[in-house]
SEFIZA-3560 file (N, C-alpha, C; in Angstrom, 3 decimals):
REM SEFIZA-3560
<numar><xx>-94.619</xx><yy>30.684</yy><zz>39.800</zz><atom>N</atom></numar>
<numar><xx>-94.914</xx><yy>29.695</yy><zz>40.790</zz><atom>CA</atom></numar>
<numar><xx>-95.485</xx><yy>30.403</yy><zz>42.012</zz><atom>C</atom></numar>
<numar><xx>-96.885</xx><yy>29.566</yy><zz>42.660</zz><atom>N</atom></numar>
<numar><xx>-96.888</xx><yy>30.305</yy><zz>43.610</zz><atom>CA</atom></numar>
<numar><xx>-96.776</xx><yy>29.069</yy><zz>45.041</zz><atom>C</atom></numar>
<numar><xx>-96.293</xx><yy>29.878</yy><zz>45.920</zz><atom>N</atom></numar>
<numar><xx>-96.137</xx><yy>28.817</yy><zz>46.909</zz><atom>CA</atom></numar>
<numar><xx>-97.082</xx><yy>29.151</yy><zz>47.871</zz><atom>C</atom></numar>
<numar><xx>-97.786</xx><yy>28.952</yy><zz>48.956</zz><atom>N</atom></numar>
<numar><xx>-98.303</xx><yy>28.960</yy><zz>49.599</zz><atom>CA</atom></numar>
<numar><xx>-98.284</xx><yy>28.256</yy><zz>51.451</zz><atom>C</atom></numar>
<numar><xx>-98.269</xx><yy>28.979</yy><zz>52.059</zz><atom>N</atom></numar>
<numar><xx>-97.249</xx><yy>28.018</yy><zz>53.204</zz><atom>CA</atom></numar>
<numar><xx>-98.390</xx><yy>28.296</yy><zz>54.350</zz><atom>C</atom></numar>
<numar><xx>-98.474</xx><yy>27.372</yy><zz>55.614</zz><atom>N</atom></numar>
<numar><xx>-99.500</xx><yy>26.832</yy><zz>56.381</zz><atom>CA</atom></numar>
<numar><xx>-99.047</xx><yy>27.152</yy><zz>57.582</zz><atom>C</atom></numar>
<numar><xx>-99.734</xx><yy>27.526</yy><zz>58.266</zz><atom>N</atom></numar>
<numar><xx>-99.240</xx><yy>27.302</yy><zz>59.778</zz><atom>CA</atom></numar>
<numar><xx>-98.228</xx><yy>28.200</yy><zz>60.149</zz><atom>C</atom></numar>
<numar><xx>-97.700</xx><yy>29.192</yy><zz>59.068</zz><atom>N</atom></numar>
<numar><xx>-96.501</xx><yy>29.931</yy><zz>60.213</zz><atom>CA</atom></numar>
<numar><xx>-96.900</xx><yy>31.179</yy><zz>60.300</zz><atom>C</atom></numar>
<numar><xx>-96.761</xx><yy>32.256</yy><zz>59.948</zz><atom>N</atom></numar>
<numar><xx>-97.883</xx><yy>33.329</yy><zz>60.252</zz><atom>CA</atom></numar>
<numar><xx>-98.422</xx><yy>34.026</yy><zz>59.024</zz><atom>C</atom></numar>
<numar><xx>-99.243</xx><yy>35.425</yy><zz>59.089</zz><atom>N</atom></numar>
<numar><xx>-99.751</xx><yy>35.606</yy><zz>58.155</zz><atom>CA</atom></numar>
<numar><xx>-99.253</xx><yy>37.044</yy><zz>57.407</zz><atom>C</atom></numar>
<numar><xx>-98.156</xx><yy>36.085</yy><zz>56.905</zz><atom>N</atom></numar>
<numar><xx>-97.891</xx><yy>37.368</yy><zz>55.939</zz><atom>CA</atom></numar>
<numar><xx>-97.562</xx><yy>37.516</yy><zz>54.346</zz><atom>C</atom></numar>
<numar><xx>-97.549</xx><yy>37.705</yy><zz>53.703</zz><atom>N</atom></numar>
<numar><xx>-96.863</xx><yy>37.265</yy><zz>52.059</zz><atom>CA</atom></numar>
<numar><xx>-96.216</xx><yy>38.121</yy><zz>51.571</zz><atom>C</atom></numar>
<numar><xx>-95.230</xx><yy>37.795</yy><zz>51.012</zz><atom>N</atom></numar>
<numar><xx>-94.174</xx><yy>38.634</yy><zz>50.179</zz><atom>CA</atom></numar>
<numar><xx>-94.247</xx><yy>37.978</yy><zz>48.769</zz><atom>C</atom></numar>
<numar><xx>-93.881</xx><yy>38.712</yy><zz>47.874</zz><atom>N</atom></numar>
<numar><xx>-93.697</xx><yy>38.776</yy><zz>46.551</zz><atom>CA</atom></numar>
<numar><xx>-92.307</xx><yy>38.967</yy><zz>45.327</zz><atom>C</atom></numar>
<numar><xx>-90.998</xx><yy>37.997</yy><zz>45.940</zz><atom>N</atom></numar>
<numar><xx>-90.048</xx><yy>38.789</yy><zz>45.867</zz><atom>CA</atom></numar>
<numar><xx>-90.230</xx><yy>37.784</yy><zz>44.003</zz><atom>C</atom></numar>
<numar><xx>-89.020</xx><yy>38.688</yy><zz>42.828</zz><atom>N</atom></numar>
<numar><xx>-89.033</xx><yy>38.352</yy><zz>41.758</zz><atom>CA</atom></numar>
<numar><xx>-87.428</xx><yy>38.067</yy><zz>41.357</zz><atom>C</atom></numar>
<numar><xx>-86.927</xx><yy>37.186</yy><zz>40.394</zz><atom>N</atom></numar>
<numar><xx>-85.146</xx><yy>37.121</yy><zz>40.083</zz><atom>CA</atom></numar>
<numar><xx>-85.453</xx><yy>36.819</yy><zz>38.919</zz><atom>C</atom></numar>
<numar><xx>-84.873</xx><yy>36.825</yy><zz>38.193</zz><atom>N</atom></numar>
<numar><xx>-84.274</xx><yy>36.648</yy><zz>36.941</zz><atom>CA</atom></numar>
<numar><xx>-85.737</xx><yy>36.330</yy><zz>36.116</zz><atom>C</atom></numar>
<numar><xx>-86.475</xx><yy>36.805</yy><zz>36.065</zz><atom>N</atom></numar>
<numar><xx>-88.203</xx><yy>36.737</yy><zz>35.593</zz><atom>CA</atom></numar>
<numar><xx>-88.556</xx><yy>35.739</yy><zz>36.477</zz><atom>C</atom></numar>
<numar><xx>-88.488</xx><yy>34.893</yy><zz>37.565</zz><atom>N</atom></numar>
<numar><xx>-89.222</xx><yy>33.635</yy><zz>38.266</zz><atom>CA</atom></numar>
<numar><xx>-89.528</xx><yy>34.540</yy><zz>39.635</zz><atom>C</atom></numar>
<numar><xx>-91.196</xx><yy>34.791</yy><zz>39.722</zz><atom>N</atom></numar>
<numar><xx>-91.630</xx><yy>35.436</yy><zz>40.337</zz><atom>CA</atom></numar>
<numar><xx>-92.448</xx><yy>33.753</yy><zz>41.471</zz><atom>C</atom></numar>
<numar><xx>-92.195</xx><yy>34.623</yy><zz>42.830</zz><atom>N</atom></numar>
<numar><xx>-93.051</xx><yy>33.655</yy><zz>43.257</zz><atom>CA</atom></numar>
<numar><xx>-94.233</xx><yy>34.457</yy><zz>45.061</zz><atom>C</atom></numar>
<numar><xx>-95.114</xx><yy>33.606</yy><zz>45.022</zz><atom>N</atom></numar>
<numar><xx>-95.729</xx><yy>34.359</yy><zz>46.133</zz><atom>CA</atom></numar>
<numar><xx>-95.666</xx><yy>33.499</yy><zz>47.300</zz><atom>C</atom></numar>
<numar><xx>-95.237</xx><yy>33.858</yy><zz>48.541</zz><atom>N</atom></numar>
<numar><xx>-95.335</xx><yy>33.071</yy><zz>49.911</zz><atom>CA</atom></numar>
<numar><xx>-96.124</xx><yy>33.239</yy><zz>50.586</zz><atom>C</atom></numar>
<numar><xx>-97.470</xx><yy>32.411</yy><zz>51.110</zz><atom>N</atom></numar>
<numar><xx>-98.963</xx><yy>32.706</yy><zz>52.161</zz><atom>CA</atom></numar>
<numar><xx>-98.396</xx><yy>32.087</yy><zz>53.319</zz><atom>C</atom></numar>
<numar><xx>-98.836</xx><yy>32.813</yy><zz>54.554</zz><atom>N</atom></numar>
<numar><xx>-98.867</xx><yy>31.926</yy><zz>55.362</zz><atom>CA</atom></numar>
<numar><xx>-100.189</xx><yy>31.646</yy><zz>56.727</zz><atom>C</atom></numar>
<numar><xx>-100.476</xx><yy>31.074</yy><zz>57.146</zz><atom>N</atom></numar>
<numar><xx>-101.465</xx><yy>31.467</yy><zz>58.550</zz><atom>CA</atom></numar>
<numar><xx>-101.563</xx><yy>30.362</yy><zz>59.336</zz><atom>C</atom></numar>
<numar><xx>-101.927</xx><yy>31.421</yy><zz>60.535</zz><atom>N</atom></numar>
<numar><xx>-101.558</xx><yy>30.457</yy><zz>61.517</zz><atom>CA</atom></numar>
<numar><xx>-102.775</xx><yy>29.750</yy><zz>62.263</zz><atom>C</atom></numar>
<numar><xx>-102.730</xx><yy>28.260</yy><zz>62.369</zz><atom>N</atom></numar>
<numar><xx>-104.290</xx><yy>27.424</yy><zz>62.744</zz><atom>CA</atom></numar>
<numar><xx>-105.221</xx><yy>28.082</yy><zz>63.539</zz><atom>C</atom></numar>
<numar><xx>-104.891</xx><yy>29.141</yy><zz>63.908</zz><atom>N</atom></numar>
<numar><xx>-106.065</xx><yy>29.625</yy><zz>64.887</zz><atom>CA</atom></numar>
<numar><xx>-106.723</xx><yy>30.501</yy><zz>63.948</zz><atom>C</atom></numar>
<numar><xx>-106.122</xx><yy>31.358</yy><zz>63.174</zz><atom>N</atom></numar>
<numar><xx>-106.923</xx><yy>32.350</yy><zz>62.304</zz><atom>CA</atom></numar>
<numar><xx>-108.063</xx><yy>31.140</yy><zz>61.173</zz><atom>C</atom></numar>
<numar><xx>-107.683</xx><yy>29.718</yy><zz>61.118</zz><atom>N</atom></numar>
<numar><xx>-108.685</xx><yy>29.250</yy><zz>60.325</zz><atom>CA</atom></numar>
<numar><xx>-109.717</xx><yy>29.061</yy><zz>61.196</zz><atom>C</atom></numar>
<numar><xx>-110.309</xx><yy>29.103</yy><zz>62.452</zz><atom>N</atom></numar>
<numar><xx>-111.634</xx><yy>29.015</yy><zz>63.290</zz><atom>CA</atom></numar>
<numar><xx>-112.219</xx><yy>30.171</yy><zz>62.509</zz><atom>C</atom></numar>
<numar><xx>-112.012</xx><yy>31.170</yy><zz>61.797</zz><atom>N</atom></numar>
<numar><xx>-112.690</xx><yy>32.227</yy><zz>61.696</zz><atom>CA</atom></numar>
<numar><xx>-112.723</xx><yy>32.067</yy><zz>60.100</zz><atom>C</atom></numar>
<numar><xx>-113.989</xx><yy>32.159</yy><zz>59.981</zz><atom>N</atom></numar>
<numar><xx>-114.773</xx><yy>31.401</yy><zz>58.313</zz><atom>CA</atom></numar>
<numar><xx>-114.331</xx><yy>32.455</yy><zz>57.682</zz><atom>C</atom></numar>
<numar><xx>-114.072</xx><yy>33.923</yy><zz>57.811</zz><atom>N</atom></numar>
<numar><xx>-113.293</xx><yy>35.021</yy><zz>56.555</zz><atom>CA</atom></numar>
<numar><xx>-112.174</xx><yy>34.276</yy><zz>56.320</zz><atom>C</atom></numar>
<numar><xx>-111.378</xx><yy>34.040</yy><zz>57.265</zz><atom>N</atom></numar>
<numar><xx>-110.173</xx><yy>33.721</yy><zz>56.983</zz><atom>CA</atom></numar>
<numar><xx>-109.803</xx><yy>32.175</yy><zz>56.753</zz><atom>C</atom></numar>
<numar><xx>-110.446</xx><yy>31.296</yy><zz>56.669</zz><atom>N</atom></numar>
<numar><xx>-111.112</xx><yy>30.114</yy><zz>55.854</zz><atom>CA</atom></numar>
<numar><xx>-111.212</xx><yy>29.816</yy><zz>54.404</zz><atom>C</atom></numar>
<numar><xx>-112.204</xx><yy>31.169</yy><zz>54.142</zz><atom>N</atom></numar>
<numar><xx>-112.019</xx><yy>31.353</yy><zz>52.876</zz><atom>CA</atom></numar>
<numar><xx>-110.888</xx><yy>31.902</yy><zz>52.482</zz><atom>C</atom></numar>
<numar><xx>-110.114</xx><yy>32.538</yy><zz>52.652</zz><atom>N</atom></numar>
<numar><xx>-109.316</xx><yy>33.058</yy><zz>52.061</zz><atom>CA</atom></numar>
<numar><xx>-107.956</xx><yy>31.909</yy><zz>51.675</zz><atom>C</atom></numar>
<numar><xx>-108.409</xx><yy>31.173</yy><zz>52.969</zz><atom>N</atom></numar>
<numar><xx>-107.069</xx><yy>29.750</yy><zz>52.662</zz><atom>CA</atom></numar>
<numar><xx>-107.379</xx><yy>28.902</yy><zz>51.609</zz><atom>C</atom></numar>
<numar><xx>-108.949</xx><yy>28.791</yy><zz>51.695</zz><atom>N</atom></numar>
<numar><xx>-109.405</xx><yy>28.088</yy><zz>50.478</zz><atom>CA</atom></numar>
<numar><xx>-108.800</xx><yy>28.467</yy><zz>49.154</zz><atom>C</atom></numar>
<numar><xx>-109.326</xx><yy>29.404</yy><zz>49.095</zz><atom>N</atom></numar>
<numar><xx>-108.389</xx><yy>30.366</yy><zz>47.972</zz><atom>CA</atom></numar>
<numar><xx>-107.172</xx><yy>30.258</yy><zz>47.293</zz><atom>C</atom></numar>
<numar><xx>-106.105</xx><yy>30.447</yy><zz>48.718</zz><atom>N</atom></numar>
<numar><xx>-105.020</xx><yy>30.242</yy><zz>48.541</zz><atom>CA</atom></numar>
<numar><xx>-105.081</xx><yy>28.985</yy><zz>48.247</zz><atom>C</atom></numar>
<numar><xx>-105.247</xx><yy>28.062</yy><zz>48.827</zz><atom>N</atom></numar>
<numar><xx>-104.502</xx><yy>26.734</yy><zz>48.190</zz><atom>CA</atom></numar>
<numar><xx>-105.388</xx><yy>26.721</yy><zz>46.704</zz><atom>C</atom></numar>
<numar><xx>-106.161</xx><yy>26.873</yy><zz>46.315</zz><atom>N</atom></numar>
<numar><xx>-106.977</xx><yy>26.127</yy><zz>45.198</zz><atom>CA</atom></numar>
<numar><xx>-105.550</xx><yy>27.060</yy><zz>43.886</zz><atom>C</atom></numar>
<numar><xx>-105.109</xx><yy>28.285</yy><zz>44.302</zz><atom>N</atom></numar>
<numar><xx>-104.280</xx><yy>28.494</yy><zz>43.427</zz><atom>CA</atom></numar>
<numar><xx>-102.831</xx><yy>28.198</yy><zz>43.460</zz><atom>C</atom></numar>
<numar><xx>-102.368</xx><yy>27.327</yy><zz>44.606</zz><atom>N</atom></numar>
<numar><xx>-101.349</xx><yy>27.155</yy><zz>45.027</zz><atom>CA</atom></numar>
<numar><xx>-100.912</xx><yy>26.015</yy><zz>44.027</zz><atom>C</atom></numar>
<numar><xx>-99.439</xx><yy>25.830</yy><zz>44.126</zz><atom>N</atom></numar>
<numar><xx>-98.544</xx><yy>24.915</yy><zz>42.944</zz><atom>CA</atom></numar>
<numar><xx>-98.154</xx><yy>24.130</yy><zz>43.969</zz><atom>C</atom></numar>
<numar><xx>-97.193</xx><yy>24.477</yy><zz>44.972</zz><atom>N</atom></numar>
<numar><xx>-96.923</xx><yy>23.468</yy><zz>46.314</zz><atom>CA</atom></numar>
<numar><xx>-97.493</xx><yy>23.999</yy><zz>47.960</zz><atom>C</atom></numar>
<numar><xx>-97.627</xx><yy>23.188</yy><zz>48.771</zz><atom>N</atom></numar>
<numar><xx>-98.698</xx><yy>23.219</yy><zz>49.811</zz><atom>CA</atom></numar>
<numar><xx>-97.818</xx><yy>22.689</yy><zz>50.878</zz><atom>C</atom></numar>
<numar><xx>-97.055</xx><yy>23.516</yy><zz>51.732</zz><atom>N</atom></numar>
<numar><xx>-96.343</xx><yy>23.176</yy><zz>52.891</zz><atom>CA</atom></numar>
<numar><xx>-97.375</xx><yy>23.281</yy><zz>54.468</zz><atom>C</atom></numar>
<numar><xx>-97.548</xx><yy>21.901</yy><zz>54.705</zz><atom>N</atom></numar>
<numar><xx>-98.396</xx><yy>22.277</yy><zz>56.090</zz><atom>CA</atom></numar>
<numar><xx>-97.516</xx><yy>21.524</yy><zz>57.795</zz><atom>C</atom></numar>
<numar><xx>-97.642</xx><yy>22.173</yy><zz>58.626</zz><atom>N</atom></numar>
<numar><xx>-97.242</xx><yy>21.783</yy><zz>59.846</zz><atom>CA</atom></numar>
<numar><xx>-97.346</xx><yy>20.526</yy><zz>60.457</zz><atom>C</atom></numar>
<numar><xx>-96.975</xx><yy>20.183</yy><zz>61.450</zz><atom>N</atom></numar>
<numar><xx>-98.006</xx><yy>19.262</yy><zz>62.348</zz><atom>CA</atom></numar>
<numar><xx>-99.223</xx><yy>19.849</yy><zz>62.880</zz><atom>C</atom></numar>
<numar><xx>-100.024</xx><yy>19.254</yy><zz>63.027</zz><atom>N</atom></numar>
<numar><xx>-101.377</xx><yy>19.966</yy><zz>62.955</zz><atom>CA</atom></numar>
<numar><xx>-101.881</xx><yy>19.035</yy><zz>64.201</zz><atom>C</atom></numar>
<numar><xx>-102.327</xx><yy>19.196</yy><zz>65.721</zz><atom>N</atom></numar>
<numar><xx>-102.811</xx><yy>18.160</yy><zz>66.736</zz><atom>CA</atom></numar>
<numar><xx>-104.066</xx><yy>18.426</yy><zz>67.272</zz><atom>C</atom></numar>
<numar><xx>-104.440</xx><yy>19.832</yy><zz>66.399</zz><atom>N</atom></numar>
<numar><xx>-106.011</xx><yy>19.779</yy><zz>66.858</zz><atom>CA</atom></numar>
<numar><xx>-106.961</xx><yy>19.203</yy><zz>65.981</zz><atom>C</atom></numar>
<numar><xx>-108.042</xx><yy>18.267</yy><zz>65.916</zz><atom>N</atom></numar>
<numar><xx>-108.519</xx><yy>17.524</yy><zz>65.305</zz><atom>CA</atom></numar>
<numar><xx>-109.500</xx><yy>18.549</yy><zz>64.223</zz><atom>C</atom></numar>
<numar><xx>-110.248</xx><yy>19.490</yy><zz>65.044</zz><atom>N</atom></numar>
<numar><xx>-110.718</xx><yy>20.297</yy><zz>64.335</zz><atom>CA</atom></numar>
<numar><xx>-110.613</xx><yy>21.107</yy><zz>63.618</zz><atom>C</atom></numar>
<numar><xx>-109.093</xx><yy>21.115</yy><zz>63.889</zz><atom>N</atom></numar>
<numar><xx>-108.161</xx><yy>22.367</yy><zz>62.654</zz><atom>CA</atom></numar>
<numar><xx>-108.079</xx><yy>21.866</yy><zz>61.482</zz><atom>C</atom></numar>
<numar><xx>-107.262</xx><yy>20.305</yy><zz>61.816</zz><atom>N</atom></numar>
<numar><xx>-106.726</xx><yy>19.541</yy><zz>60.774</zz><atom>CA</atom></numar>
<numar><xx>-107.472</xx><yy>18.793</yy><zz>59.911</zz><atom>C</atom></numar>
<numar><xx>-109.095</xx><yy>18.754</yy><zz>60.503</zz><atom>N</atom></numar>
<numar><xx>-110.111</xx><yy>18.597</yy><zz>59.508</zz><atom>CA</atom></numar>
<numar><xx>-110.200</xx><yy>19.684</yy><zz>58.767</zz><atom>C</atom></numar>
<numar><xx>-110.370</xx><yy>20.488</yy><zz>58.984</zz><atom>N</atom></numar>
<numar><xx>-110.803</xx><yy>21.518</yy><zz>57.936</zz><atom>CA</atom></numar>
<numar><xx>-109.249</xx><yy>21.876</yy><zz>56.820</zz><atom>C</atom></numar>
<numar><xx>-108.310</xx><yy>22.007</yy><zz>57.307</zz><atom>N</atom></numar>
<numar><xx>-107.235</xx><yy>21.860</yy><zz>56.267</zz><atom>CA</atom></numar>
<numar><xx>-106.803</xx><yy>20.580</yy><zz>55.387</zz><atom>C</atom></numar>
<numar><xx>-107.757</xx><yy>19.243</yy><zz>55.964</zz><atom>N</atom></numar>
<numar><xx>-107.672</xx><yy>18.185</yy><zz>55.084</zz><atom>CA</atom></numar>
<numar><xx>-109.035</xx><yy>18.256</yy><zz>53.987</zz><atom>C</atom></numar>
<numar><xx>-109.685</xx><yy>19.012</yy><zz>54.607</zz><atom>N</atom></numar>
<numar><xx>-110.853</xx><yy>19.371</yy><zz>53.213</zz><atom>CA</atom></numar>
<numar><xx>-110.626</xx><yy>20.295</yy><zz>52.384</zz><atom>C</atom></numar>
<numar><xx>-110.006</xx><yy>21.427</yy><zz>52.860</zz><atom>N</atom></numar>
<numar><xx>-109.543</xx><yy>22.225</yy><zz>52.014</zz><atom>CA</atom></numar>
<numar><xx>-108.385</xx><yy>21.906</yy><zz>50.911</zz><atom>C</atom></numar>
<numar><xx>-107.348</xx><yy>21.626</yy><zz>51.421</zz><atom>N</atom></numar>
<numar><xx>-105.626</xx><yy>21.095</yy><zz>50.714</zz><atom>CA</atom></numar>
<numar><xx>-105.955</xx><yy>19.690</yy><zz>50.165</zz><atom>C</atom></numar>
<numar><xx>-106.305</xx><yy>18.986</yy><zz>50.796</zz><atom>N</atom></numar>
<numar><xx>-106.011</xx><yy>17.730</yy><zz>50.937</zz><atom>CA</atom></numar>
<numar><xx>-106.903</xx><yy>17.226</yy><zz>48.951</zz><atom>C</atom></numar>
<numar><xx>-108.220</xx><yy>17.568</yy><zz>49.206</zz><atom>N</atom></numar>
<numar><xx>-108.376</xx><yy>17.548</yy><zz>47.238</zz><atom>CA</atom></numar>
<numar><xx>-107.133</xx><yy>17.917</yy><zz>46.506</zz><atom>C</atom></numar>
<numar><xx>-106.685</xx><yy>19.132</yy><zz>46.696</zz><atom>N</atom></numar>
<numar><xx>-105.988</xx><yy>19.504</yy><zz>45.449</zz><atom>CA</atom></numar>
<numar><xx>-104.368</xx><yy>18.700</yy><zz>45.685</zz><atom>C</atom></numar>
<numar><xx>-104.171</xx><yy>17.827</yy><zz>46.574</zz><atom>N</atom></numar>
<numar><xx>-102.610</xx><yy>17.143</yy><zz>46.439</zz><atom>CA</atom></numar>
<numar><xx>-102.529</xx><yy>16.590</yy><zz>45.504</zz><atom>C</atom></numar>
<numar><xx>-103.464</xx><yy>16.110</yy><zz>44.412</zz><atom>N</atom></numar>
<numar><xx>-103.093</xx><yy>15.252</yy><zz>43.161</zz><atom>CA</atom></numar>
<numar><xx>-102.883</xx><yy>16.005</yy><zz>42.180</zz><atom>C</atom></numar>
<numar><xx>-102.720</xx><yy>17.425</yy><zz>42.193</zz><atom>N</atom></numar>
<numar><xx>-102.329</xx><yy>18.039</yy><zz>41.452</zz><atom>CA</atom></numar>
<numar><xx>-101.627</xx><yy>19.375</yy><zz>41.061</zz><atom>C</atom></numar>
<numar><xx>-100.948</xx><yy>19.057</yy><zz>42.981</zz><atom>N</atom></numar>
<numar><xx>-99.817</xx><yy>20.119</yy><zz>43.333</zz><atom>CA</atom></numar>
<numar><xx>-98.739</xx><yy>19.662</yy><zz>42.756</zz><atom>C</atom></numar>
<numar><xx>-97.531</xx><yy>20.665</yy><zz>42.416</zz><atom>N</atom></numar>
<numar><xx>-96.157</xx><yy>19.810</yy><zz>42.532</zz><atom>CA</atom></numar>
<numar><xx>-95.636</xx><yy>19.385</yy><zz>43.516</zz><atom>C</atom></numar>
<numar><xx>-95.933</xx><yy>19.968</yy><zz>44.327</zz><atom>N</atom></numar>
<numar><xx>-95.112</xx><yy>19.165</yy><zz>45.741</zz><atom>CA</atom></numar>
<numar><xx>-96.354</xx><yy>19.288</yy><zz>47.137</zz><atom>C</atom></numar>
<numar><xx>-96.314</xx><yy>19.042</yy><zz>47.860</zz><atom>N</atom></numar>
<numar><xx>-97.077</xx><yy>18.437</yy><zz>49.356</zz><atom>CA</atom></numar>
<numar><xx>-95.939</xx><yy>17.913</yy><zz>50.190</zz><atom>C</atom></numar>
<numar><xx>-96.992</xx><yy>19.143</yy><zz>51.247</zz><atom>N</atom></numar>
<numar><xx>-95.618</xx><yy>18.059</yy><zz>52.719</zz><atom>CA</atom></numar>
<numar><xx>-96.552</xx><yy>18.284</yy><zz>53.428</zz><atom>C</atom></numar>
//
């Protein structure tokens, strides 16, 4: 499973138990103004299983994370 997480900062760990390996993303809305790191969220979510995102109050942030995430919710397991 990989999880992928929004808005809190940018770091990922990789921890593993009993064979259920999982990966945690995170970044924070300002690093998406910057199109490297855009893509890379793209990324992340398109391989992501569940998609945890913040409150989001800048209009221009939260557009671009509703184009990005917002396709693939019909076929995450979970969305918040």
């Amino acid at each position: 499973m990989t999880i992928h997480l929004h808005a809190s900062s940018s770091w990922t760990t990789q921890p593993c138990f009993h064979q259920v390996c999982f990966e945690v993303v995170g970044y924070l809305l300002e690093e998406l103004r910057d199109n490297n790191n855009l893509e890379a969220f793209r990324k992340d979510v398109e391989s992501a299983n569940i998609f945890i995102g913040s409150l989001i109050f800048i209009e221009e942030l939260a557009e671009k994370v509703g184009m990005h995430a917002g396709e693939r919710f019909p076929v995450l397991a979970a969305n918040a």
